[in-house]
C-alpha positions in Angstrom: 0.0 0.0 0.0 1.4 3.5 -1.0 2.0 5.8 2.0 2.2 9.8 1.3 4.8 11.6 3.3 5.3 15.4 4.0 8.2 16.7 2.4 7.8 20.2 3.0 4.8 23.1 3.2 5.5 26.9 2.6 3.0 29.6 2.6 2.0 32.3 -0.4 1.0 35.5 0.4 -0.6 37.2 -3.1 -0.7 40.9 -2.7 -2.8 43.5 -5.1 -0.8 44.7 -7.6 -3.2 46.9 -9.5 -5.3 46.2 -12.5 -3.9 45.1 -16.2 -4.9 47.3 -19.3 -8.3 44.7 -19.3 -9.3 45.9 -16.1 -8.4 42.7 -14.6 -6.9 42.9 -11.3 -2.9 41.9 -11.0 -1.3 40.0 -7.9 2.6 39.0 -7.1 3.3 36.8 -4.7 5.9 35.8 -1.9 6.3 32.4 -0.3 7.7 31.4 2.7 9.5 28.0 3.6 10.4 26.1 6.1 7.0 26.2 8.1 6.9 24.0 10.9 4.7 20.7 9.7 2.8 20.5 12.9 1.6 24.3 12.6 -2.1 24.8 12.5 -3.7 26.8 10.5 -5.0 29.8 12.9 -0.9 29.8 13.8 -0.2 30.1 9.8 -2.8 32.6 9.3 -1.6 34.7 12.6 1.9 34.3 10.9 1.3 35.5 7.4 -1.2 38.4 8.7 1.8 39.9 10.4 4.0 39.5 7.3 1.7 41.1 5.0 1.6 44.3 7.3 4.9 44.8 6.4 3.9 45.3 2.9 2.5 48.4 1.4 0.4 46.2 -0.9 -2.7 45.0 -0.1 -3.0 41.3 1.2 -5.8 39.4 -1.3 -5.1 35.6 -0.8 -3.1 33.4 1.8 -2.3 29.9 0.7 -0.7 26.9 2.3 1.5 24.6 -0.1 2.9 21.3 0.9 4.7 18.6 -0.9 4.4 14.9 -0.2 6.7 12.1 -1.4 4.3 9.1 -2.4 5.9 5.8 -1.1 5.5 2.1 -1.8 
């Protein structure tokens, strides 16, 4: 039986960036690594709240990435 092992998470802060010339809005990004696997998700949100105030860019969209290695 295949087993699925955590090999790493990050988290990705997208940011407003403004519109594009179709009125569309824009977004960059900025991921974090190394976040602890046992970190809940109130902790990871706590976490990238207080890195996004450090941008002037508005925060639009925190997501939670992680990587597993799939095992026979």
């Amino acid at each position: 039986m295949a087993t699925a092992d955590l090999k790493s998470t990050r988290i990705r802060l997208a940011y407003n960036d403004g519109v594009d010339e179709k009125g569309n809005p824009t977004f960059v990004y900025k991921s974090y690594s190394y976040i602890h696997s046992q970190a809940t998700a109130d902790e990871m949100n706590s976490a990238a709240l207080s890195l996004a105030s450090l941008s002037s860019k508005g925060l639009s969209n925190i997501e939670m990435i992680q990587n597993f290695d799939i095992n026979e």
